[in-house]
C-alpha positions in Angstrom: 6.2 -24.0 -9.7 3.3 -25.4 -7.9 0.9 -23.3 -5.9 2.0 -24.6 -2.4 5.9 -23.7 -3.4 4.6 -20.1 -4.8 2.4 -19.4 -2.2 5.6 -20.8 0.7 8.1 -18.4 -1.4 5.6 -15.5 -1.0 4.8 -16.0 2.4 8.5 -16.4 2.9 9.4 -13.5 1.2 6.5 -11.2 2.8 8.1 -12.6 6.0 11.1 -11.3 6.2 10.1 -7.8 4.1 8.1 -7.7 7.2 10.6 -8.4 9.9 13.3 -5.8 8.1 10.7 -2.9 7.8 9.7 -3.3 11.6 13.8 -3.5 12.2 14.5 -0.2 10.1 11.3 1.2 11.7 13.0 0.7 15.5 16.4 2.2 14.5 14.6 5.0 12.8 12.7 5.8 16.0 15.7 5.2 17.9 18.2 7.3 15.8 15.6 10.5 16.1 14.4 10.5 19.8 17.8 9.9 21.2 17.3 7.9 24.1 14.0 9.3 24.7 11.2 7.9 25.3 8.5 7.8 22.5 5.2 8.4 25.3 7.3 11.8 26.8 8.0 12.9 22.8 4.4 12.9 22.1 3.4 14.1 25.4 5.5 17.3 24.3 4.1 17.3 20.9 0.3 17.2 22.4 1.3 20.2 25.0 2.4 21.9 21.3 -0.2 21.2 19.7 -2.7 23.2 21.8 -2.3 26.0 20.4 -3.5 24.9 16.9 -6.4 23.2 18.6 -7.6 26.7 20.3 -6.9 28.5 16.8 -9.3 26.0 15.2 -11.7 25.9 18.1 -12.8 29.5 17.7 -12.6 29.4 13.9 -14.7 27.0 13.4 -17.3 28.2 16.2 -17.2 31.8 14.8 -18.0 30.7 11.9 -21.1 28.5 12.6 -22.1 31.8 14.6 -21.6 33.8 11.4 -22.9 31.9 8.6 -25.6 32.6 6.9 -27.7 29.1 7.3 -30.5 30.3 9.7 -30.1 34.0 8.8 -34.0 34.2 8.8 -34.0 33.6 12.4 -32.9 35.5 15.6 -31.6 33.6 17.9 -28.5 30.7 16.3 -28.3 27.4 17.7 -26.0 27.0 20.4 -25.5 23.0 19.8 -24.2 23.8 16.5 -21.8 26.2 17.5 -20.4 23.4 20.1 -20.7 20.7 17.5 -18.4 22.8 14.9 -16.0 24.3 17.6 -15.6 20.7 18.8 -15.1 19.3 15.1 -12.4 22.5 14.3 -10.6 22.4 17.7 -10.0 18.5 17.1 -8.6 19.1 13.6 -6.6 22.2 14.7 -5.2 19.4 17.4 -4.7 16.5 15.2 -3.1 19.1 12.7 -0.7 20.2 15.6 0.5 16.4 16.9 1.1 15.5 12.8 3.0 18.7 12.4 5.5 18.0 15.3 5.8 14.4 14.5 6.5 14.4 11.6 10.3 14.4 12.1 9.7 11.4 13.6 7.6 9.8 10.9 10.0 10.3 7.9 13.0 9.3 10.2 11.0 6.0 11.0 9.2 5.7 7.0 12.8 6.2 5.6 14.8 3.8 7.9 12.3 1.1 7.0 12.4 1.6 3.3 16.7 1.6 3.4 16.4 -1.5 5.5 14.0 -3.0 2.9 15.9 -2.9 0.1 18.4 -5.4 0.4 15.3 -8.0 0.6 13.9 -6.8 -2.1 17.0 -6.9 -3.7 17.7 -10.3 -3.3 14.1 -11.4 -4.5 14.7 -10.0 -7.7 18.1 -11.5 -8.3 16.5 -15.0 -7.2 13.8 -14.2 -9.3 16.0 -12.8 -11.9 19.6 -14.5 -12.1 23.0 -12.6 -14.1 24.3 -14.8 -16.3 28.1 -13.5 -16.7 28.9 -16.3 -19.2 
């Protein structure tokens, strides 16, 4: 096999593995929201995810406050405590949106990989032929 045959049949190939995981991605969307709409699912998931955010907000600034660091001086910086609340209320957030979506994820992440197989399937048995003889 040449190199502009291998490298058609690969891009061929990658094609239309491409195409059927973005297909099996959309029904596996589809199948879990139910009609609705993917922007109002995450919406909800955000407003959910509050929670989590505040939790790791004031974690993460009580403990900046409380650390030892700068124990030899009075006063602790307040810039830091903002800097580390800010980092631990984002995390606590993106924690929160990942933990309500992730329904959503394995429904998409499993569609895709059913609807995948049958190409890959065929690939190896082109690559691969049964010889019932």
């Amino acid at each position: 096999m040449s190199l502009p045959q291998w490298f058609g049949s690969n891009v061929e190939y990658a094609r239309k593995l491409a195409h059927s995981g973005i297909e099996g991605a959309g029904r596996g969307r589809e199948e879990f929201l139910r009609g609705e709409r993917v922007a109002a699912f995450l919406t909800h998931a955000a407003r959910q995810a509050v929670a989590p955010a505040v939790m790791g907000l004031c974690v993460a600034a009580l403990g900046a406050r409380l650390s030892g660091r700068h124990s030899n001086r009075k006063r602790k910086p307040l810039g830091r405590t903002l800097a580390y609340g800010l980092l631990g209320g984002a995390i606590g957030f993106g924690a929160g949106v990942t933990w309500k979506a992730q329904g959503l994820a394995a429904s998409i992440a499993r569609r895709s990989f059913e609807n995948t197989r049958p190409v890959r399937d065929q690939r190896w048995l082109e690559r691969n032929p049964i010889n019932y003889a």
